[in-house]
C-alpha positions in Angstrom: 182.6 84.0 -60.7 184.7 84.1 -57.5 181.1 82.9 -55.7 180.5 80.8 -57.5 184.4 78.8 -57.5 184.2 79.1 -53.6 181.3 77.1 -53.6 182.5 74.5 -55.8 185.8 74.3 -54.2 183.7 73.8 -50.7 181.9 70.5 -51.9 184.0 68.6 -49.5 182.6 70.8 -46.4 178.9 70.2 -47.7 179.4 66.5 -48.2 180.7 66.4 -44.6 178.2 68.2 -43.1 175.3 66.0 -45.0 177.1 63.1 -43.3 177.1 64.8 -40.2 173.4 65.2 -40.3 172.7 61.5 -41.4 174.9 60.6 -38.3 172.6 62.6 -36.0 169.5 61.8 -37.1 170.8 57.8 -37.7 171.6 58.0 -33.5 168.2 59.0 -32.9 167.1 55.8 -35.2 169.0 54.0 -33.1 168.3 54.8 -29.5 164.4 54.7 -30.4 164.6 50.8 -32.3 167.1 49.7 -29.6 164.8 51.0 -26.8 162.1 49.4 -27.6 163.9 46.3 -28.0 164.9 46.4 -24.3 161.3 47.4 -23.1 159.8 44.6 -20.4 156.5 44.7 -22.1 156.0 42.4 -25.3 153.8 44.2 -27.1 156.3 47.1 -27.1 158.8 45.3 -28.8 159.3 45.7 -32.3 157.6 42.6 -34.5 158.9 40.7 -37.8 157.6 44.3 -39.9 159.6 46.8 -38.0 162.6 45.1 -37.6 162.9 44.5 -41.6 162.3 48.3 -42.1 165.0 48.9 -39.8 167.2 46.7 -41.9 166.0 48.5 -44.8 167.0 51.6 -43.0 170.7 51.0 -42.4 171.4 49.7 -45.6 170.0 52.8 -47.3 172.0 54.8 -44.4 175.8 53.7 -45.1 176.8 57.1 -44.7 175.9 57.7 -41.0 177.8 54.8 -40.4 180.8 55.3 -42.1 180.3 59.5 -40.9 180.8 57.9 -37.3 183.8 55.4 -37.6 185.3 59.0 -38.6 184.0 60.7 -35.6 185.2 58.3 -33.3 188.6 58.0 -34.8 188.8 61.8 -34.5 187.8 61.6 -31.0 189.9 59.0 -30.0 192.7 60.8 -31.5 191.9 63.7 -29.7 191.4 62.1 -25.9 194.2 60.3 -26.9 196.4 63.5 -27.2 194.9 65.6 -24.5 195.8 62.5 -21.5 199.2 62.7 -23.1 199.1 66.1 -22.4 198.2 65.7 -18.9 200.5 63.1 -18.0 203.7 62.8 -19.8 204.2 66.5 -19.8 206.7 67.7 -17.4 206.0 71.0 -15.6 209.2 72.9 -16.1 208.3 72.7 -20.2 207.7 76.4 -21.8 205.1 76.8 -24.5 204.6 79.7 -26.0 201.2 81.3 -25.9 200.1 81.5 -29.5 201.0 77.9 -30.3 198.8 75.5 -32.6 197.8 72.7 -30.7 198.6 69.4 -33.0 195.5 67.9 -31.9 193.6 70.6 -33.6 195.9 70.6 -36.9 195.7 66.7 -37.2 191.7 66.6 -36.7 192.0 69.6 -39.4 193.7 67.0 -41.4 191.5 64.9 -41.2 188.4 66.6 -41.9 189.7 68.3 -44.8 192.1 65.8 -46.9 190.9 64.2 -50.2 190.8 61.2 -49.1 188.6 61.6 -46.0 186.1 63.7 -48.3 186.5 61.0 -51.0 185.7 58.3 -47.9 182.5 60.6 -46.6 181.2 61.1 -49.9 181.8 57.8 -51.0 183.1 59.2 -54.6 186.1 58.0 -55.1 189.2 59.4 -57.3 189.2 56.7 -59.9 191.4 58.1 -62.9 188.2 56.5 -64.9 185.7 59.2 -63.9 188.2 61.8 -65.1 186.9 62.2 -68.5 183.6 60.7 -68.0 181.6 62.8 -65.6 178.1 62.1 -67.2 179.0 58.5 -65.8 180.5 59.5 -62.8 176.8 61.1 -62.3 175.0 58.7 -63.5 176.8 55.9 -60.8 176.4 58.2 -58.4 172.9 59.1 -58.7 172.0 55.4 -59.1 173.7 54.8 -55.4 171.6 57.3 -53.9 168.1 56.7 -55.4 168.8 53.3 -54.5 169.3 54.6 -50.8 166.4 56.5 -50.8 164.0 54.0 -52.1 165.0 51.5 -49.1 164.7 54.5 -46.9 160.7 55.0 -48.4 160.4 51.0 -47.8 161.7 51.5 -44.3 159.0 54.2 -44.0 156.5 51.9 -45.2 157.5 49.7 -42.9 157.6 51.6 -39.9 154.2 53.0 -40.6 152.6 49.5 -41.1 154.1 47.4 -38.1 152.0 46.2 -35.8 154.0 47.6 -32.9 153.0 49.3 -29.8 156.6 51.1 -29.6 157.4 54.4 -31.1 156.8 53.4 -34.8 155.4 56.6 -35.5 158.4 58.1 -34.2 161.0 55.9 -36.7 158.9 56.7 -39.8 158.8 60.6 -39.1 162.5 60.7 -38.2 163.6 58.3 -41.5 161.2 60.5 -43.3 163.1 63.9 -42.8 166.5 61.8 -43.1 165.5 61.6 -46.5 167.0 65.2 -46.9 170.2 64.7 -46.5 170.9 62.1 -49.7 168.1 64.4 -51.4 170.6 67.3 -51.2 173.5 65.3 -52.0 171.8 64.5 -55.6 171.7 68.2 -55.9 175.3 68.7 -55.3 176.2 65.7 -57.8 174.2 67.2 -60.0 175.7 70.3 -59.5 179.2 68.8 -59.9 177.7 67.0 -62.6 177.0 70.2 -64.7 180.5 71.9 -63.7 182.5 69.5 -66.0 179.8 68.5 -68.6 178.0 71.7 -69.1 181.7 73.4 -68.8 181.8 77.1 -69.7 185.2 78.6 -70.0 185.6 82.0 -68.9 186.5 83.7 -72.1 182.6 83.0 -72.7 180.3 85.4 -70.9 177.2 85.1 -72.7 174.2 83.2 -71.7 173.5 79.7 -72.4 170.1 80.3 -73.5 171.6 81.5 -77.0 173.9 78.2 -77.5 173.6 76.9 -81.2 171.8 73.8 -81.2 174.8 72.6 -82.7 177.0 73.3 -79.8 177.5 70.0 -77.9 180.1 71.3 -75.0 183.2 72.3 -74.3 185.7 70.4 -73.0 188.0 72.0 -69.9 191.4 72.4 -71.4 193.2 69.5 -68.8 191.1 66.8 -70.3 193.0 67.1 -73.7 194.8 64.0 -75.1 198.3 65.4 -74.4 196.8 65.6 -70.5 196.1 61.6 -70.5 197.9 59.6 -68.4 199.3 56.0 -69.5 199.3 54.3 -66.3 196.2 55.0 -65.1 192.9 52.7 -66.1 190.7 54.1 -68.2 192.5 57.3 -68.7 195.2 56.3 -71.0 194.8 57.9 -74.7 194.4 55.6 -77.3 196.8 54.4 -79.3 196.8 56.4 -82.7 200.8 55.8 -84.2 199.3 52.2 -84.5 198.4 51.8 -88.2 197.2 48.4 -88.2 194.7 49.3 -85.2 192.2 52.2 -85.4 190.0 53.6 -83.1 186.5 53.2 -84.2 185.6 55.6 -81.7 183.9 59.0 -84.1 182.4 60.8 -80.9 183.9 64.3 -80.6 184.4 64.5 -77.0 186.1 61.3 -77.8 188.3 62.2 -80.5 189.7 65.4 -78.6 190.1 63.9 -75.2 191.9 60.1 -75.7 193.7 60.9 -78.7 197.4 63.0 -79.3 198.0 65.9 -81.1 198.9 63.7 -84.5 195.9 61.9 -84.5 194.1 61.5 -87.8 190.8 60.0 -87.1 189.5 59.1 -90.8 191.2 57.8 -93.9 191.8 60.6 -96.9 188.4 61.1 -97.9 188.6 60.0 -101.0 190.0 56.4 -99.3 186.4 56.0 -97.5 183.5 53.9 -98.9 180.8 55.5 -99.9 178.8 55.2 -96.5 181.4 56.4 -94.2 182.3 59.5 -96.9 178.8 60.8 -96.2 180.4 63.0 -93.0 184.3 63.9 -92.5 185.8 65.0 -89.2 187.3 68.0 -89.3 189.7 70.4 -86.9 189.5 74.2 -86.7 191.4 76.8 -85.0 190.5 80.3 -84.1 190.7 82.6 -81.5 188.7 82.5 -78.1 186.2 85.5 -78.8 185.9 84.2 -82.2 185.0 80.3 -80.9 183.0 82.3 -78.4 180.8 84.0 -81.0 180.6 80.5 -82.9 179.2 78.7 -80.0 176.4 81.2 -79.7 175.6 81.3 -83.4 177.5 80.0 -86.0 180.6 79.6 -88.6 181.2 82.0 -91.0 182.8 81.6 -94.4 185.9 83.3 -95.3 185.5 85.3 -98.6 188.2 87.8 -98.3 191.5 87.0 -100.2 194.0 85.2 -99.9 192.1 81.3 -99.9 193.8 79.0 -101.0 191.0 76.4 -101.6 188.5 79.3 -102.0 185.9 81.2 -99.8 184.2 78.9 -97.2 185.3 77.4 -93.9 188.5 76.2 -93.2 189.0 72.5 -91.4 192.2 70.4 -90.9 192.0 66.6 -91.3 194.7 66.3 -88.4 194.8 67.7 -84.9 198.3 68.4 -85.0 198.5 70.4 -88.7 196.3 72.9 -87.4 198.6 74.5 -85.2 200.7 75.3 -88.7 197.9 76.3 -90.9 195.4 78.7 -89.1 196.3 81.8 -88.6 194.6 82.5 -85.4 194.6 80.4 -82.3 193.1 80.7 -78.6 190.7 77.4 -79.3 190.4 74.3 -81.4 187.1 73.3 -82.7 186.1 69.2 -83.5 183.5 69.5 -86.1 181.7 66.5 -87.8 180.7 68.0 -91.8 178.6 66.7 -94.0 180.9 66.4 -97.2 178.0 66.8 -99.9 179.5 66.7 -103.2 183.0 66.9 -103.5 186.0 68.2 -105.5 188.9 66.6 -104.8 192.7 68.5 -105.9 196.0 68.7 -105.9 199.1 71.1 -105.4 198.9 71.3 -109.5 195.3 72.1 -109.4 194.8 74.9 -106.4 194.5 77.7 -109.0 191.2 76.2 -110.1 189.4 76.9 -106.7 191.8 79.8 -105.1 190.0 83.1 -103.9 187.0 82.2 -105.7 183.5 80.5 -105.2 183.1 79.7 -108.6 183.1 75.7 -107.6 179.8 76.5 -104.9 178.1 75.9 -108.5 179.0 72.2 -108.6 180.3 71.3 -105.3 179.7 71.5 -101.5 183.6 70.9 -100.8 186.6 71.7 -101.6 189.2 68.6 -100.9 192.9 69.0 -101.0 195.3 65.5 -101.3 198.3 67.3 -99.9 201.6 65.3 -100.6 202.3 65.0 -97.1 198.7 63.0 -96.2 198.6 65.1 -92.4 198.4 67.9 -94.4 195.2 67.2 -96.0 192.4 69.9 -95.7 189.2 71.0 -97.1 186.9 73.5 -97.7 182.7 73.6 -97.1 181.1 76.5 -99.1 177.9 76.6 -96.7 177.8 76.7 -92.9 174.7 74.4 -92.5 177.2 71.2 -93.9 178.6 71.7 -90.1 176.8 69.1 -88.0 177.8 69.9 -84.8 181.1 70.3 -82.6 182.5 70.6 -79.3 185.4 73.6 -78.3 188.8 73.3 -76.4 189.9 76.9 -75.5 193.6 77.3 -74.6 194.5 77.9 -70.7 195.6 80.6 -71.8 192.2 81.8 -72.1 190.6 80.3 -69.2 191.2 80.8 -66.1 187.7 78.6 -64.6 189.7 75.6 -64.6 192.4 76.6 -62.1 189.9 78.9 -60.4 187.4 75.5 -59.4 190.3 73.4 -58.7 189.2 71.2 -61.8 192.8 70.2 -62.7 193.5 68.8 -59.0 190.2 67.5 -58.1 191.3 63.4 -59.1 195.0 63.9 -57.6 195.7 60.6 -55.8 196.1 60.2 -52.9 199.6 59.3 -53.2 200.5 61.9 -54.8 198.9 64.6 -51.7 201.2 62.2 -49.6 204.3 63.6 -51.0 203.5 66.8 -50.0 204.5 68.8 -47.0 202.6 71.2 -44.9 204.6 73.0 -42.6 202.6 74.3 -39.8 202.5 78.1 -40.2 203.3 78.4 -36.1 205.1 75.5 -35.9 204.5 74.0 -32.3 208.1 74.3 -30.4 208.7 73.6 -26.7 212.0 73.8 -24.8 213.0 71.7 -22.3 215.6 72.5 -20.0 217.6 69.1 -18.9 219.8 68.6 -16.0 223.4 69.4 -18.0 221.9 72.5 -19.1 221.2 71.5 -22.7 218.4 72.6 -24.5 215.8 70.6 -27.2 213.8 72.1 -29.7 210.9 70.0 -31.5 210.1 71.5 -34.6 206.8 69.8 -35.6 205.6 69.1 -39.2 202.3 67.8 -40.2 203.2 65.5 -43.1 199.9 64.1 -45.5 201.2 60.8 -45.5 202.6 60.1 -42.3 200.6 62.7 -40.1 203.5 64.1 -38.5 207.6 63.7 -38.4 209.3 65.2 -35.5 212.9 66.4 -36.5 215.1 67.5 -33.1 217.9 69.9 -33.6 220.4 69.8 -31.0 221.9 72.9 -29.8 
C-alpha cells in the first residue's frame, strides 16, 4: 500500500520527466528541420509536404515547448544567481560550510510546486474536476489522442515529402516521440482509476468478487458537507429550497452535491405512479460490514427487535440515519425497487414489528413517520436493491490521506499562504567598519519566492 501511494504521490515527477523527454527529442526535431532549411542546395530544402508535417508536429508537441520556457527560466534564474555570487559578494563574508544554496532551493521550488506540475502536465486544478474524474479523464485523454494523431500525420508527412534532406530522420525521431504522450495516457488513466475505481483501505479483498451491483465508492472528502460554495462547479446543490428540486437521481450525485438533510424524493406515497416504481434509500453500517456487502450482498435482519419487521433497513434522509442505525463506519446510497407496498403509521407498527408475516402480500414495509425526515422502510428480499455506491468514514480510511487525495486540487493560493522555512537556513555575517554585525535569515516563501528578514544585533 505504502508502494503503491508513493507512486501516486510522485505523478508530478513522472509528468516532468515525460516533458523532459519531449523537450529533448523536440530539440532534435528542430535542429534537423531548421538545418535543412539553411542547406545551399535546393533540393535539400524541405518542400510544401514537409514543412506542413512539421507544423503538424509542433502543434501536437505543446509540451516540449512549454517544458523549455520552464527550462530556460530555471536557467536564467540560476546564471542569474551564480554572477551575483561572483560579483557582488565581498570577500571578507563567512559562510558556513553546510549551507543550502538558494539557487538550488528556488529551482527545487520550482520543479516541484503545484502549480509548475499543473503548468507541465497541462491539468489544471479546476475546483470542477474535483468530483468529476471520469471527465477530468475523459478531457484529458481527448487532448492527447488529438496530439498524437497530428504527430502520426506529421509522420505521414515526413515519410511522403519529396525532400532530399533528412526526412527519414524526422519521421523516425517523431515516431519514438510518440512515447512520451503514450505514457502520459497511462498515467491519466492511472489517476483516472485512483478516484473512480476508489478502494478504501478498510476493503482488502479483490475486485474480482465486486457485486455487480456495486457501482463505486466515493473517497470520504468528496461528501456534500466537503463542497465548497465559492468554487464553480463544486458548490452542493441547494436542497433547503422547497420550491426547487434537484432532478439529479444518480447516486454518486446524491451523496457528493447534496448536505446531510437532504431528502431526495417526495414520501413515497406522494410520487406518481412512474416515479414510485424505485425509492432512494440511505443505510448505515459498519466498515467490515459495507465491506462484505460490496463483495456480495445485503442481508435481511430477522433477529428481534424490528420495528417494521425482518428485512433491510433504509432511511429516506441522509441526515436521520445517523439517529436510527445502530452501527456506523459507512453510509450506503441504494436505489430499491419498492414492489408492492404497505404503507403505516406510529398506530399501526404492531402490525409488521418482528415479524415477516407481511413478505406474504408485500415487498415493503413503508413507515409515514410524523416528523416526514423520519420516514423509513423496509424491503423483505435483497434482490429489490438495484445497485449503490459506499462512503466509509475517515475514520476507517486511511487511502485518502495516504495518496494526498484531499490536497491534490488545493489552489494555488492557498500553497501561497504557506511558509517553508529552509531547514539550514542560509546565514552569512558580515563584518562592517563600526564593528556591527548582520545576520540574513533567508525564507523560501511559495508566493513570493523568498523574504529576507535582517535582525540587527
Amino acid at each position: 500500500m505504502c508502494y503503491d501511494s508513493c507512486c501516486y504521490r510522485r505523478l508530478p515527477t513522472w509528468y516532468i520527466l515525460l516533458a523532459i523527454g519531449e523537450l529533448i527529442f523536440g530539440i532534435i526535431r528542430l535542429a534537423s528541420y531548421f538545418s535543412t532549411s539553411a542547406s545551399p542546395l535546393k533540393e535539400e530544402k524541405p518542400d510544401s509536404i514537409m514543412t506542413a508535417g512539421f507544423i503538424l508536429d509542433w502543434i501536437g508537441s505543446l509540451a516540449p515547448t512549454l517544458m523549455g520556457i520552464i527550462v530556460g527560466f530555471i536557467l536564467l534564474v540560476f546564471v542569474l544567481r551564480t554572477l551575483y555570487h561572483v560579483c557582488c559578494e565581498s570577500d571578507n563574508q563567512v559562510r558556513p560550510t553546510d549551507d543550502t544554496s538558494l539557487t538550488l532551493t528556488c529551482a527545487q521550488y520550482l520543479l516541484c510546486s503545484r502549480p509548475m506540475n499543473r503548468f507541465v502536465a497541462l491539468n489544471c486544478n479546476c475546483p470542477f474536476y474535483i468530483p468529476r474524474p471520469r471527465l477530468r479523464f475523459i478531457i484529458r485523454l481527448t487532448f492527447l489522442l488529438f496530439s498524437i494523431l497530428l504527430r502520426i500525420l506529421a509522420i505521414i508527412l515526413y515519410a511522403t515529402s519529396k525532400s532530399q534532406g533528412p526526412k527519414v530522420g524526422l519521421a523516425v525521431v517523431c515516431t519514438f516521440s510518440l512515447i512520451f504522450p503514450s505514457l502520459a495516457v497511462a498515467l491519466d488513466f492511472y489517476q483516472y482509476r485512483v478516484w473512480w475505481h476508489y478502494q478504501p483501505s478498510c476493503d482488502n479483498l479483490s475486485r474480482r468478487t465486486l457485486s455487480h451491483k456495486h457501482v463505486r465508492y466515493i473517497p470520504y472528502h468528496l461528501v456534500g458537507k466537503n463542497r465548497n460554495n465559492m468554487h464553480m462547479g463544486n458548490k452542493p446543490c441547494d436542497s433547503t429550497n422547497s420550491a426547487v428540486k434537484c432532478p439529479n437521481r444518480r447516486l454518486e450525485h446524491l451523496l457528493i452535491f447534496h448536505l446531510d438533510d437532504y431528502k431526495p424524493q417526495e414520501r413515497w406515497g406522494l410520487l406518481p405512479p412512474d416515479e414510485a416504481m424505485t425509492y432512494v434509500g440511505f443505510h448505515r453500517t459498519t466498515a467490515q460490514s459495507a465491506v462484505l456487502i460490496t463483495h456480495s450482498d445485503f442481508r435481511p435482519s430477522m433477529t428481534a427487535p424490528q420495528m417494521l419487521g425482518f428485512g433491510v433497513y433504509f432511511a429516506r434522509s441522509i441526515a436521520r440515519t445517523e439517529g436510527k442505525a445502530r452501527f456506523s463506519g459507512a453510509l450506503i446510497c441504494a436505489q430499491i425497487r419498492m414492489g408492492r407496498v404497505k404503507e403505516v403509521k406510529h398506530n399501526q407498527l404492531h402490525t409488521v414489528g418482528n415479524s415477516n408475516t407481511w413478505w406474504a402480500d408485500f415487498d415493503t414495509v413503508y413507515y409515514n413517520h410524523e416528523n416526514d425526515d423520519r420516514d423509513e422502510f423496509c424491503v423483505k428480499d435483497p434482490a429489490q436493491i438495484l445497485r449503490w455506491v459506499i462512503v466509509v468514514d475517515e475514520s476507517n480510511d486511511t487511502i485518502v490521506r495516504e495518496y494526498g487525495l484531499d490536497t491534490e486540487f488545493d489552489d494555488t493560493r492557498s500553497e501561497s499562504r504557506k511558509v517553508i522555512v529552509v531547514k539550514k537556513s542560509l546565514a552569512v555575517k558580515t563584518l562592517g567598519s563600526s564593528g556591527r554585525g548582520t545576520v540574513n535569515l533567508i525564507q523560501v516563501n511559495l508566493g513570493s519566492m523568498y523574504n529576507i528578514a535582517k535582525l540587527q544585533k
